[in-house]
Structure formats: structure tokens, C-alpha cells
C-alpha positions as CSV (number, residue, x, y, z in Angstrom):
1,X,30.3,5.7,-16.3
2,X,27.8,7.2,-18.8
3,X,24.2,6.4,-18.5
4,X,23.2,3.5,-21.1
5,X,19.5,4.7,-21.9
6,X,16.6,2.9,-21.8
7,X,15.0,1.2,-25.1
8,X,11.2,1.1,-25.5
9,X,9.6,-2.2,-25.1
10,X,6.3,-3.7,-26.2
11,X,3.7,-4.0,-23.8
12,X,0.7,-6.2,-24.9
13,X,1.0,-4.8,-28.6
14,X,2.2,-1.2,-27.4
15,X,5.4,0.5,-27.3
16,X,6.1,1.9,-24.4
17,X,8.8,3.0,-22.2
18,X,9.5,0.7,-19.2
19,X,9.1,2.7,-16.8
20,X,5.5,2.3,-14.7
21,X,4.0,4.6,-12.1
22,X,3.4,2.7,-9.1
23,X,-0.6,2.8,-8.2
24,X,-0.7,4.1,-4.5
25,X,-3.8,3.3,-2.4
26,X,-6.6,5.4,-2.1
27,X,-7.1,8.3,-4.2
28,X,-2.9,9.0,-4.1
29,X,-2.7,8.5,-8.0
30,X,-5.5,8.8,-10.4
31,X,-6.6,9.4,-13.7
32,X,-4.9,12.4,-14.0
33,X,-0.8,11.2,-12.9
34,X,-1.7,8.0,-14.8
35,X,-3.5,9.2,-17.6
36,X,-0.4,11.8,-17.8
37,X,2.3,9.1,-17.6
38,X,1.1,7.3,-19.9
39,X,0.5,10.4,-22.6
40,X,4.6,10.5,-21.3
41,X,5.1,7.2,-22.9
42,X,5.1,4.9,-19.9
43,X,2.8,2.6,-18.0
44,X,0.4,4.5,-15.8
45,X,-1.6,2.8,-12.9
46,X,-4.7,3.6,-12.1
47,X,-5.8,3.4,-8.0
48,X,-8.5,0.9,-8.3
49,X,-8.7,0.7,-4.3
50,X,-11.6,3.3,-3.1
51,X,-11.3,5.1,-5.8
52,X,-12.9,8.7,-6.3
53,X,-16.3,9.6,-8.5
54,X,-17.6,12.6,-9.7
55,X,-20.9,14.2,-9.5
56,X,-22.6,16.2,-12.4
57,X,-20.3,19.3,-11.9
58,X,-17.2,17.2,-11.0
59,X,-17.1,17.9,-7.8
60,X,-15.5,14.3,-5.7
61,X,-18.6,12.3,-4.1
62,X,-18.0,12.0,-0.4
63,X,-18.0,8.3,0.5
64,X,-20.3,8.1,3.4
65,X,-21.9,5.0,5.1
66,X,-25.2,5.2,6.6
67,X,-26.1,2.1,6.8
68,X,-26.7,0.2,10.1
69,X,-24.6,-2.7,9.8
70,X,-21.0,-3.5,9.0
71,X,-22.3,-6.2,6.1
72,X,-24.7,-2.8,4.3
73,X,-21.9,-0.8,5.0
74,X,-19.2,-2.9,2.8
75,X,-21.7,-3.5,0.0
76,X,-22.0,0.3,0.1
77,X,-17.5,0.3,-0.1
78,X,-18.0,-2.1,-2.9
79,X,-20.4,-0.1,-5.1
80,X,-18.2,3.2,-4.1
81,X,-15.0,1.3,-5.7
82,X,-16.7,-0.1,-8.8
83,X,-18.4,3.4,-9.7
84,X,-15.1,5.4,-9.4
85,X,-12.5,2.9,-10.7
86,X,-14.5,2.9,-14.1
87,X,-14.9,6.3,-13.8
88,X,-11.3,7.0,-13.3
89,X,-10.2,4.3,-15.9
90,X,-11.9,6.3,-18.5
91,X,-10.6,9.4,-17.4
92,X,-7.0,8.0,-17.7
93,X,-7.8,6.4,-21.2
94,X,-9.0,10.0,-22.4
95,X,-6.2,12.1,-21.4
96,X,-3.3,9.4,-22.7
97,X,-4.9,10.2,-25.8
98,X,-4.1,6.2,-27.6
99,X,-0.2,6.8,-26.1
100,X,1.3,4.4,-23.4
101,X,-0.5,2.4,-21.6
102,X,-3.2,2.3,-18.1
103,X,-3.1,-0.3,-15.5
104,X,-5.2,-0.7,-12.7
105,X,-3.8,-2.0,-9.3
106,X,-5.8,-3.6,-6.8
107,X,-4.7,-5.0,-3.1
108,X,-6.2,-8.6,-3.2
109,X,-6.3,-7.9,0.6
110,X,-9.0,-5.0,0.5
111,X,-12.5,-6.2,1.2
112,X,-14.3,-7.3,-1.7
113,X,-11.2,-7.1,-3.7
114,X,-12.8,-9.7,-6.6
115,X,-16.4,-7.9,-7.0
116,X,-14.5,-4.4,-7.2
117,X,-12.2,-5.8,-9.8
118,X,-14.7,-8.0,-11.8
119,X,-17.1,-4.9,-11.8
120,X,-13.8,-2.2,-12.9
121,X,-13.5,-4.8,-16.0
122,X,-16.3,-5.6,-16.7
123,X,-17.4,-1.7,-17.8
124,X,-14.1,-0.7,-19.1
125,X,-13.5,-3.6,-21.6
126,X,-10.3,-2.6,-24.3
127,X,-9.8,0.4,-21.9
128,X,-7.3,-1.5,-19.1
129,X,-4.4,-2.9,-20.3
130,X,-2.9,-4.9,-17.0
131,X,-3.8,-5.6,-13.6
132,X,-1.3,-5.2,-10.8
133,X,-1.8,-6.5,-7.8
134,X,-0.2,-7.9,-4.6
135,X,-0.8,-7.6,-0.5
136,X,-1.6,-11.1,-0.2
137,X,-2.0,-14.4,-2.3
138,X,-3.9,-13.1,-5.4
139,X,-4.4,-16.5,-6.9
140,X,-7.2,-16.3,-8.6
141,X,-5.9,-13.4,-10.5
142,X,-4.7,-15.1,-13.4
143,X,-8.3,-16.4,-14.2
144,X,-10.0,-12.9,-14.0
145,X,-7.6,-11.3,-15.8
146,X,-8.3,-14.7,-18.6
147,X,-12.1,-13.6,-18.5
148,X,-11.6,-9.9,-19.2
149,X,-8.3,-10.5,-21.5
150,X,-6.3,-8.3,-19.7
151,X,-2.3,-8.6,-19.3
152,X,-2.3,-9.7,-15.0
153,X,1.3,-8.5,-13.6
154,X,1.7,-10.1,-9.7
155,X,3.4,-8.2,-6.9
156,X,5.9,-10.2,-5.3
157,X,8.5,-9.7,-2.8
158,X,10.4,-13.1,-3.0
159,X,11.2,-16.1,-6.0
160,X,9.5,-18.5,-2.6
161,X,6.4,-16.2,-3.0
162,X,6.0,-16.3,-6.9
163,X,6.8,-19.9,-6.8
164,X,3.8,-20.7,-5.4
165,X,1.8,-18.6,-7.0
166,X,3.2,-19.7,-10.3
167,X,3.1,-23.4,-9.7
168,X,-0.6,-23.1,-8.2
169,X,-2.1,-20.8,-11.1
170,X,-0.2,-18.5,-13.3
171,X,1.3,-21.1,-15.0
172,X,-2.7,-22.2,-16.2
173,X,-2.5,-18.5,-18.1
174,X,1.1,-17.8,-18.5
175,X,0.1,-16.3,-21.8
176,X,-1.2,-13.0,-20.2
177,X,1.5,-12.6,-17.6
178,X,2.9,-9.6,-18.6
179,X,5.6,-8.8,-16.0
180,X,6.3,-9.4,-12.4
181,X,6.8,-6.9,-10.4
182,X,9.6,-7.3,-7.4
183,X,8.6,-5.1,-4.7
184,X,11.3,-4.8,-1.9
185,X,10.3,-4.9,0.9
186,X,12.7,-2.6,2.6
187,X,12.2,0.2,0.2
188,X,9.1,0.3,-0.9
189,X,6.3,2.4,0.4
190,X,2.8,1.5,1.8
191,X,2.4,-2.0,2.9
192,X,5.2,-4.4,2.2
193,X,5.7,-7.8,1.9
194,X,8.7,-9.3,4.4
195,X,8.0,-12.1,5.4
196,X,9.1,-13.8,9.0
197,X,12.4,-15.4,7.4
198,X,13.5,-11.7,7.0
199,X,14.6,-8.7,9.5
200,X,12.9,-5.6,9.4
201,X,16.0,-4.0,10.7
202,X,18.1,-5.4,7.8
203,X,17.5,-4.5,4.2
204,X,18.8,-6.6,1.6
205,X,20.4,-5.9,-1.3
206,X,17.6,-6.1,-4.4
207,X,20.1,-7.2,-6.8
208,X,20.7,-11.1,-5.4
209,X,16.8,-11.3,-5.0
210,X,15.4,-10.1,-7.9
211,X,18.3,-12.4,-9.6
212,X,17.0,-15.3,-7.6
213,X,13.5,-14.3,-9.1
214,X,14.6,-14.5,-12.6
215,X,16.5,-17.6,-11.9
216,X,13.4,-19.1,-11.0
217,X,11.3,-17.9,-13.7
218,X,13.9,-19.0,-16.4
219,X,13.6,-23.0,-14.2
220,X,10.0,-22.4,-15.0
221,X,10.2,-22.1,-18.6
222,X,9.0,-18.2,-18.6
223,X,11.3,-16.2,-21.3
224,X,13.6,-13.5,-20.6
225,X,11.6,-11.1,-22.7
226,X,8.6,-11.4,-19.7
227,X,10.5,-8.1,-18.0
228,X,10.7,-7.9,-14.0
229,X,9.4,-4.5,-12.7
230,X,11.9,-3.6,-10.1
231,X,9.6,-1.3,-7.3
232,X,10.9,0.2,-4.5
233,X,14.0,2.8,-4.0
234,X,14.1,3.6,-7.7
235,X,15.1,7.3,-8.0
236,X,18.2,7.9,-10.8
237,X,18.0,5.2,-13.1
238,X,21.9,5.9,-13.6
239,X,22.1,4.2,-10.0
240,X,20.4,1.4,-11.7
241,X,22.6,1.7,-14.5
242,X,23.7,-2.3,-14.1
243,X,20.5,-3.7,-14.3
244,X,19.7,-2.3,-17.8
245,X,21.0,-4.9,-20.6
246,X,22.5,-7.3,-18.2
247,X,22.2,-11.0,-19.2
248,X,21.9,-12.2,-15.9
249,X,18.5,-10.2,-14.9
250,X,16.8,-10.4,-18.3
251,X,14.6,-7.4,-19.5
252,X,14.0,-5.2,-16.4
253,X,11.2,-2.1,-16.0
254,X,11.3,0.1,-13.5
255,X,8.3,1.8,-11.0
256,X,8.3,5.0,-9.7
257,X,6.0,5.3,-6.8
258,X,7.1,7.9,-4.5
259,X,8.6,10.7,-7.3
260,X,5.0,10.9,-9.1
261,X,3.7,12.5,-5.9
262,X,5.6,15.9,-6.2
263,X,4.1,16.7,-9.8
264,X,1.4,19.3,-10.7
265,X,-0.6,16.1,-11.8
266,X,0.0,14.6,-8.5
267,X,-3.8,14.6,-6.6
268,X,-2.7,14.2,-3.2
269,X,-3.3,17.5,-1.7
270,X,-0.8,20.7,-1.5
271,X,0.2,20.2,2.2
272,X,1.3,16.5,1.7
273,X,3.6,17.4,-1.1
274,X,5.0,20.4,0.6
275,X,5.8,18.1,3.6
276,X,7.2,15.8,0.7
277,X,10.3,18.4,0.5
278,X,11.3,18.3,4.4
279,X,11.7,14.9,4.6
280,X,15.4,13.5,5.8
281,X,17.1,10.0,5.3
282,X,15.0,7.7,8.4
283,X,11.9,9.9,8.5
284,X,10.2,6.8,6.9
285,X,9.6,4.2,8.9
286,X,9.0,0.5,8.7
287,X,6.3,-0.2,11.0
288,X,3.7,-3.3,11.8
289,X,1.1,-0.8,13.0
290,X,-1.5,-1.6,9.7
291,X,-4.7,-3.5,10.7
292,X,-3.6,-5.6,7.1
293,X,-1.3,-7.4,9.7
294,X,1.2,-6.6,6.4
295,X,4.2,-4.2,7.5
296,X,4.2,-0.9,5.9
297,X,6.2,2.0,5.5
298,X,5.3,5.5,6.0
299,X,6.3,9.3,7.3
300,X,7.3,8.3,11.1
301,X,4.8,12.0,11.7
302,X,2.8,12.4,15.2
303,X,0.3,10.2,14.3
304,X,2.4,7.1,13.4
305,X,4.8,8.4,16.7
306,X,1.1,8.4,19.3
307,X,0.9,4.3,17.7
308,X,4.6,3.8,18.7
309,X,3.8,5.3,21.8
310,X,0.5,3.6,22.5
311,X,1.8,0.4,22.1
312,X,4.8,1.1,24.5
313,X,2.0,1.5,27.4
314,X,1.5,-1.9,27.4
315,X,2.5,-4.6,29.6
316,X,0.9,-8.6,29.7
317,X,-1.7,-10.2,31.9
318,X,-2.9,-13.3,32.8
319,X,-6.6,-14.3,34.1
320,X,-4.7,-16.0,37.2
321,X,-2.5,-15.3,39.5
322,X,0.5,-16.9,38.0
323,X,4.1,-17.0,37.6
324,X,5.4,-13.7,38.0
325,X,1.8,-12.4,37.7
326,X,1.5,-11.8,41.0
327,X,-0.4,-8.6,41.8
328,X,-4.1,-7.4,40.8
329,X,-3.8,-4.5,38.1
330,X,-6.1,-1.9,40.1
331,X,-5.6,1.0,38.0
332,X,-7.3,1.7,34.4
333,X,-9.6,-1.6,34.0
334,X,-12.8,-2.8,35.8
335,X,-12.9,-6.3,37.9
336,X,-10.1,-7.9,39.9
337,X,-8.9,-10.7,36.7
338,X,-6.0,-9.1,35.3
339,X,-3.5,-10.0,37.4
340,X,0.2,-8.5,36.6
341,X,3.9,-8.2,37.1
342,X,4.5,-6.2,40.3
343,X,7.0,-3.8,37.7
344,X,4.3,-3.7,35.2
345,X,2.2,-2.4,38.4
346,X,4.2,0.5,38.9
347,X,4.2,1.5,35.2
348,X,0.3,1.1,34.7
349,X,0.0,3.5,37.8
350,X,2.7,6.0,36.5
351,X,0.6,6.2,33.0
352,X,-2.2,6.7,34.3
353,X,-0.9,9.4,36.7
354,X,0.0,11.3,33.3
355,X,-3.5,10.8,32.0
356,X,-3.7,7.7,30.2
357,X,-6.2,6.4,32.5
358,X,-8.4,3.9,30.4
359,X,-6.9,-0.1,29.4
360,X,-7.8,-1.7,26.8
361,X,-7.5,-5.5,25.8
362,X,-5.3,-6.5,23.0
363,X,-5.6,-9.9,21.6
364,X,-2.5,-10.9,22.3
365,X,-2.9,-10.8,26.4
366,X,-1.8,-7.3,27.0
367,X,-3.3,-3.5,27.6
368,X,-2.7,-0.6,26.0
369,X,-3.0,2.8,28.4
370,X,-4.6,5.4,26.4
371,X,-6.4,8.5,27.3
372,X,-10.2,8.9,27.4
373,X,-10.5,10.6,24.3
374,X,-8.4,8.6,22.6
375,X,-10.6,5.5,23.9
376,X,-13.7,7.3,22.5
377,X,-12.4,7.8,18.9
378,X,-11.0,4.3,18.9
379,X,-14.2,2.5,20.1
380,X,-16.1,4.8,17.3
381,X,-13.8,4.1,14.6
382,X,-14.3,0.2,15.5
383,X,-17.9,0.9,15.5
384,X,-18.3,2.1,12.4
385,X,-15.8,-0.3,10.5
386,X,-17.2,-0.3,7.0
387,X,-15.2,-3.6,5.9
388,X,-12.4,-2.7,3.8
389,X,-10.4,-5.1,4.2
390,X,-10.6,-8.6,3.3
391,X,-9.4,-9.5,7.5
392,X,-8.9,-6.5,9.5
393,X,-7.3,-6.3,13.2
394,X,-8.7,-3.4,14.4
395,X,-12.3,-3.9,14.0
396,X,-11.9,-7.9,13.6
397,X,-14.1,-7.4,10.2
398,X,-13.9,-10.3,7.7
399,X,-15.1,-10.4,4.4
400,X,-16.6,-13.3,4.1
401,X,-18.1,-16.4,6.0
402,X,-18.9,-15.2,9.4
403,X,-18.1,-11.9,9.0
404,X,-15.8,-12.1,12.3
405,X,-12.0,-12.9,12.7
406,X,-12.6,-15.0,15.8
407,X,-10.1,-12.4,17.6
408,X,-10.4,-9.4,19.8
409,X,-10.5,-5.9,18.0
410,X,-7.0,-4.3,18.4
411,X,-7.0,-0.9,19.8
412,X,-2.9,-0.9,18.7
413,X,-3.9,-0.4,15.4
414,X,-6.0,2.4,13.5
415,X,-9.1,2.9,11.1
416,X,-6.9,2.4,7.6
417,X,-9.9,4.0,5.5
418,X,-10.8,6.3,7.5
419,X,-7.2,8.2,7.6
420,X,-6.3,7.5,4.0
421,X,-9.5,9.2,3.0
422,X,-8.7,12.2,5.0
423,X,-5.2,12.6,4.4
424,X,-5.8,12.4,0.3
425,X,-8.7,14.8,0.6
426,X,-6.7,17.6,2.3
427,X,-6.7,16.8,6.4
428,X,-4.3,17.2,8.7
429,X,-0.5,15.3,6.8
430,X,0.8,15.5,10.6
431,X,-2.5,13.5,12.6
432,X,-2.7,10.5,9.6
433,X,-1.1,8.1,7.9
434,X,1.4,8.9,5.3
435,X,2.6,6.5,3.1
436,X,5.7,7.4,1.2
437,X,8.9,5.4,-0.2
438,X,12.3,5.3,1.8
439,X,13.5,7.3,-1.0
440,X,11.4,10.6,-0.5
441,X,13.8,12.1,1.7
442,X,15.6,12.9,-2.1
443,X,13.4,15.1,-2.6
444,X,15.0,17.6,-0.3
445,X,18.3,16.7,-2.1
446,X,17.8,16.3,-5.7
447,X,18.5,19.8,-7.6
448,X,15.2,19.0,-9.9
449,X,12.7,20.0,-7.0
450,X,15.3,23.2,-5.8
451,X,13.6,26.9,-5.7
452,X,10.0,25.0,-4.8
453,X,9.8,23.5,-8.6
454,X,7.3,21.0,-9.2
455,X,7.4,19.2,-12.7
456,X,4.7,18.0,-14.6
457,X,4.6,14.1,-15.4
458,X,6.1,14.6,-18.7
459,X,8.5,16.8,-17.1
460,X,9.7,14.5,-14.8
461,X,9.3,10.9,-17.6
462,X,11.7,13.1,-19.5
463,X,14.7,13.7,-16.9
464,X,14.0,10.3,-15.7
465,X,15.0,8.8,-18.8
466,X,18.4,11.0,-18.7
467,X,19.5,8.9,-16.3
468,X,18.4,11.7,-13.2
């Protein structure tokens, strides 16, 4: 079966090809892939989430907090995010030269998410034309994106989950609700929205859900011409080949979030792309490890393998002696309280025979046996949280209010800013966290990256819209 071809569409008074570059978390795409993929035609997204600024010979400002409390410190993230999404906004406008068009994605889950985006429109008015956004409830996006008159397109993973959103608020500004993007939640990288009706362990098939999404739009009264962006997994649209002109799915876009990151463009640095090309089918994994509390996916490397392992040293306690909590855990903890399974006993003492020799608390009743170094960098990281994150688990930050989750700090789980920074600013791609689509092990088999190529975006826009 030949490849039909796409057909342009018109975005908010543009014409532009439906194809969008996904916007991937901190400092992963920029103004240079999406300032690029939009001079390509498309829909490129802009990183609004920590986003990079320049000094006076464009060198990338560190983001460093000095400040003595958590509260200073995530003012400090705030002002960081505002100064380099404009920045990189107007960078992206400049090099798509009036072609395309430039979105900026947010996570409505990272601290301070409204102030960073209020303060990203508010300086680059008739520069931004759509929001993205998704990791959470976003329901007062519709109203922002009303105040600034930008196009708002939601990030859903379920016709329950835009339901709601539309019946509580986007239907009050259905005018500007340019798209919905269906992110599956099996194929998609970074964090991903399953929900606890669904089984990590078994992906669906898109087609039946993103049906179900238009089915619900169309009982809603939205038109057919409001396209679904279909995210996650997208590699040959000649796979996709069914979706394009079919009646029953209406007018569908597709993202690209994982193939942008292997072009000269691409910011991320030269050792995560070359890692990019090694990858094999399951070296992605679907993990609950994020302090978001979302599940995300990423490269299953050493440092997502010493979580899986961390959390494997764990075993429950109880204050009491109780049930089969019969014993007195007298290895890796101070004071007599934690009373445990004689099995679990046996196992504490074997860990810490092999080093791991301090516990820590979880707030879910349980220790983790890690080793003393690793305790030290995890009570630091906790320590010098800087909020960026609306709730996080590891440091039991929250953005608002109190400033405190109410729960214990989870030593399960990692310092999200901290090793996102690092890995997109040239550290270590085997001791952080990855992100990356279940797709990228294509890389390794897809003839366009043999002999070490690397395409430019327009390079790879055009053999995407050959059907490869």
C-alpha cells in the first residue's frame, strides 16, 4: 500500500504541516530544533520548563541557588524559567523566519507552573502561537491562554481525562482550543499519564482510544476540523498510514518527540545522541521512580538500574511488635521500634553485609538499604530541593500553602532537576536520567541514521513526510 501524503493544515491562520515536535523537558529541545522545525514547515515547541538563558557572549547561565531557604530558592527557579523561556521564544521566532509555527509546552505539574507561563506570555505577545501542556489537571489553562490570545492545546492520555477537563473549563474558551494532543501512555517518553484503571505491563492499542477521544469530542459538539495530535511511538508515518483521511478519527497531526533528538539542531549533548544509536527494543523502561508520582519512561541505564535496585532492598515495618513483625530490625537503623519479619531480618543483615549499611524511612512503612555515600548525596539533594515541582516526593516540597506535603521525603526517588540539568548540559548519559520514547531503539535500525548520519531538522521534516 502506497503512502497517501499528508496535506497542510491551518493552524490559527498559518499553514502548516501537521506534524509537531514534541517539547521535551529541560533544555532537551530549544530554540534551535524548534525554531528549525518550524522554518521546516511544522509546529515547533519550545521547552518552556527550566529553560536556558544566555549571558552577553551567549554563553548558557548556570542556574544556581544560593539562597537559604527552599521558598528563596523556588522564586529564584521561577525568575530562571521566565528569563530563558522568553529568551528562547524569541530565538525560535527569529530563526523560523515568519514560516510554521512555535509552541511553548509547560508541565502544569512543575512548581510555579502559572507565574512561569504568565511571565513567558506576557513578554512574547504575537511571538507564541499555542500552549501545550499536560502532567496533571491544567484547568485553568484555557483562561490564560484567553488572556494572552494564544491557541491552548491539552495533553491528554484518555477521552475520561479530557472529559473533565472539557466539561469543567475548555468548553468556557472552546474557541482557542487548537488541538488535543493524545499522548499514550505506553509509548511515550518522559512522564506519562496511565492511570490506575490501566496496566503498565500492557500497552494498548492507540487506535480504539484515540477513536474513543474523538467520539467524545464529536458528543461534545467540537468539529472534526479541531485535529487530534497523536504523540507517542510515531516513527514512519506509512505505519500510520490508516489514520490519515479516515472519517472515523477526523483530522489527525502527528508529534515527533524522540526522532528530533538525533539532528545537528538537536541541543542535548554529543554523548546522549551517540547513546541514542545503541539502543535495543526494551532498553526503555516504564518506571514509577519520578518524585512527580507520574510514571515515566526512560533509558533503563545504571542510574535508573541503582533505583530498581534500591527499592528492591526494602522490606516493611511496623512500630509494634505485631503480626508477623516479630523480631527487632538491629542492623542499619538507630532505636529498638522497627520491628520486622524474621525473613526480612535475614535480608536486612545480608545487605548490609554487602555494604549497604544505612536505612532509611519511606513513607509508605518500609526501608530502603543504601550505602553511606549514597545516603549522603540523597540527604543533600533533599536538602537543597529548590521546588520544582508543584508536589514532589522526594523532598516533600509543595508549591503552595504550607509549603510541605504532610509526608516523609522518599529516598526511593531522585533529585529530578538536578539530573535533568546535568544530563542536558553534557554529564555523565550512564549516572542520570534519560528520557527517551519506546521507539528510539529505531534508531539503530532505520537505514536514515546508517554510516553515523545525523540530519538536520529540515532533513529529517522532509523524509518524514515520504512516508519514512
Amino acid at each position: 500500500m502506497s503512502f497517501k501524503g499528508l496535506q497542510p493544515i491551518l493552524y490559527r491562520g498559518r499553514e502548516v504541516w501537521p506534524l509537531v515536535e514534541g517539547g521535551k523537558g529541560v533544555s532537551a529541545t530549544n530554540h534551535a530544533s524548534s525554531g528549525a522545525w518550524a522554518a521546516a514547515g511544522g509546529i515547533g515547541t519550545v521547552s518552556a520548563v527550566n529553560a536556558d538563558s544566555y549571558d552577553a557572549e551567549g554563553k548558557i547561565i548556570p542556574q544556581l541557588y544560593e539562597q537559604m531557604t527552599r521558598r528563596e530558592r523556588h522564586e529564584q527557579l521561577i525568575r530562571y524559567a521566565i528569563d530563558g523561556g522568553i529568551e528562547q521564544v524569541k530565538r525560535a521566532h527569529d530563526i523560523a523566519g515568519g514560516k510554521g509555527a512555535i509552541n511553548i509546552n509547560v508541565l502544569w505539574e512543575m512548581g510555579g507552573a502559572q507565574a512561569v507561563l504568565e511571565g513567558i506570555l506576557d513578554k512574547t505577545r504575537g511571538l507564541v502561537t499555542g500552549v501545550t501542556c499536560g502532567a496533571g489537571m491544567p484547568y485553568k489553562l484555557a483562561e490564560i491562554a484567553a488572556r494572552y490570545d494564544v491557541a491552548y492545546l491539552p495533553i491528554i492520555s484518555s477521552a475520561r481525562a479530557f472529559r473533565a477537563l472539557w466539561k469543567r473549563a475548555y468548553s468556557k474558551v472552546a474557541e482557542l482550543m487548537a488541538a488535543v494532543v493524545y499522548e499514550d501512555p505506553w509509548l511515550a517518553g518522559g512522564h506519562n499519564g496511565l492511570s490506575n484503571a490501566e496496566d503498565p505491563t500492557k500497552p494498548e492499542d492507540p487506535y480504539p482510544r484515540v477513536k474513543a477521544l474523538r467520539d467524545t469530542m464529536r458528543a461534545e459538539g467540537i468539529p472534526d476540523d479541531v485535529p487530534i495530535v497523536m504523540a507517542g511511538g510515531v516513527w514512519f508515518l506509512r505505519e500510520w498510514n490508516d489514520w490519515i483521511d479516515n472519517p472515523e478519527l477526523g483530522s489527525i497531526v502527528f508529534q515527533f518527540g524522540t526522532r528530533p533528538l538525533l539532528t545537528k539542531e538537536s541541543p542535548i549533548p554529543q554523548g546522549w545522541k551517540d547513546r541514542l544509536r545503541t539502543l535495543e527494543p526494551g532498553d526503555v523502561l516504564l518506571h514509577r521512580f519520578s518524585p512527580t508520582g507520574f510514571y515515566s519512561s526512560a533509558v533503563r541505564n545504571p542510574f535508573l538500574r541503582d533505583l530498581e535496585a534500591r527499592s528492591e532492598r526494602q522490606i516493611p515495618y511496623s512500630r509494634v511488635e505485631a503480626g508477623e513483625h516479630t523480631v527487632q530490625l538491629d542492623v542499619g537503623v538507630k532505636g529498638k521500634n522497627f520491628w520486622v519479619a524474621p525473613a526480612d531480618l535475614a535480608r536486612a543483615r545480608n545487605w548490609v553485609g554487602q555494604g549497604f549499611t544505612e536505612a532509611l524511612r519511606t513513607p509508605d512503612d518500609t526501608v530502603v538499604f543504601v550505602t553511606p555515600d549514597e545516603r549522603t548525596v540523597i540527604r543533600e539533594d533533599q536538602a537543597a530541593c529548590m521546588g520544582c515541582l508543584s508536589h514532589c516526593g522526594f523532598s516533600s516540597w509543595k508549591d503552595h500553602d504550607d509549603y510541605t506535603t504532610g509526608r516523609l521525603a522518599d529516598p526511593r526517588s531522585f533529585c529530578i532537576q538536578k539530573t535533568l540539568q546535568d544530563i542536558a548540559h553534557g554529564d555523565d548519559v550512564e549516572r542520570n536520567l534519560m528520557f527517551a520514547g519506546h521507539a528510539a531503539y529505531r534508531f539503530k535500525q532505520d537505514p536514515f541514521y546508517s554510516n553515523n548520519f545525523t540530519p538536520t531538522i529540515k532533513e529529517l521534516v522532509d523524509r518524514i513526510l515520504t512516508g519514512d
